[in-house]
C-alpha positions as a printed Julia matrix, in Angstrom:
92×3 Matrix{Float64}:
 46.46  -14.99  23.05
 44.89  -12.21  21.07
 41.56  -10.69  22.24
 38.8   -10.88  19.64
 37.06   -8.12  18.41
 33.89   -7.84  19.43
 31.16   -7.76  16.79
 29.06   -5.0   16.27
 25.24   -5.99  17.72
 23.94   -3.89  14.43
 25.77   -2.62  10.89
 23.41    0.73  11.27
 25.21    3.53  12.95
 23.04    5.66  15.39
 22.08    7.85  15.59
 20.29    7.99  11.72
 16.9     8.12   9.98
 15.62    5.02   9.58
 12.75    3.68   6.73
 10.4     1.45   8.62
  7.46   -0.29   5.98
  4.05   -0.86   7.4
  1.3    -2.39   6.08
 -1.9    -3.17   6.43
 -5.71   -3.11   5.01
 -6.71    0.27   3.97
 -8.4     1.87   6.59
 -9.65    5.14   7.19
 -7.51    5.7   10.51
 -4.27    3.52   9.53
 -1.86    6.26   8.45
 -3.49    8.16  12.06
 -3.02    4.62  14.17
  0.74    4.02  12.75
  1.76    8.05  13.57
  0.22    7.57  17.07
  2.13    4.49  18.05
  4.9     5.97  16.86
  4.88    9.53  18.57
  4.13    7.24  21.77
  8.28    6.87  21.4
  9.46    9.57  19.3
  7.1    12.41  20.14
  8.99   14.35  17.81
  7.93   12.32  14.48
  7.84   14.41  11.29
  4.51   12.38   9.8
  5.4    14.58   6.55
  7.87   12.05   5.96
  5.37    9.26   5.39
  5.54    7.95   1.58
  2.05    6.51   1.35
  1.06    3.64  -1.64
 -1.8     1.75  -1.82
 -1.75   -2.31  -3.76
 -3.07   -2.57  -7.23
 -5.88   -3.62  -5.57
 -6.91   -1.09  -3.16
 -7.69   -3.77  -0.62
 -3.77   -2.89   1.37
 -1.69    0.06   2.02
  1.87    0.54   3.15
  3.89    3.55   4.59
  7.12    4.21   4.59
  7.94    6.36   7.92
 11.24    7.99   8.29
 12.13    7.86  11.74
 14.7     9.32  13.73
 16.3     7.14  15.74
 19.23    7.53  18.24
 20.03    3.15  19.33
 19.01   -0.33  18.48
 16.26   -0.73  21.28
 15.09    2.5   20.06
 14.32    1.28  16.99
 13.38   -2.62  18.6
 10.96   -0.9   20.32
  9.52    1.04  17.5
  9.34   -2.02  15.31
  7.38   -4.18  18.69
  5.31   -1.34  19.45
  4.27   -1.38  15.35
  4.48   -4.95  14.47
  1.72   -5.49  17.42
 -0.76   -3.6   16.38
 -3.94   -5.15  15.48
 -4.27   -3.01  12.1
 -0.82   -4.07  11.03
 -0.2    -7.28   8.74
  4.13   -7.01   8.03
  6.66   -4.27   9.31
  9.97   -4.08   7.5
């Protein structure tokens, strides 16, 4: 009987930059808060690659961070460490 191939666990090839999307209410610090939990796992994030845009509105913000990232709990933890967060409403 022929072996199966084993699935990848992710179609993203490490290592790579990655774009993760935060948002959140504008807030003075958020752009600060989001590049601190960050660095906490990359201490090496560039935070001139953050593409800032505030809603229509003015009342939200997102980021888009580039991140660096070298495996799949790499980036899992990046997205936990982000998505709990008390300033953050959706990471993508």
């Amino acid at each position: 009987m022929a072996e199966q191939p084993t699935k990848p666990e992710t179609l993203i090839e490490f290592p790579c930059y990655f774009p993760i999307k935060v948002m959140g209410e504008t807030h003075q610090h958020f752009t600060q808060e989001m590049v601190k939990a960050i660095r906490h796992l990359l201490p090496d994030f560039d935070e001139s690659s953050i593409e800032m845009r505030g809603s229509s509105g003015g009342k939200y913000i997102s980021l888009t961070c580039s991140v660096y990232v070298t495996s799949k709990p790499q980036l899992d933890d990046i997205y936990r460490a982000l998505t709990s967060h008390p300033m953050v409403k959706v990471v993508l």
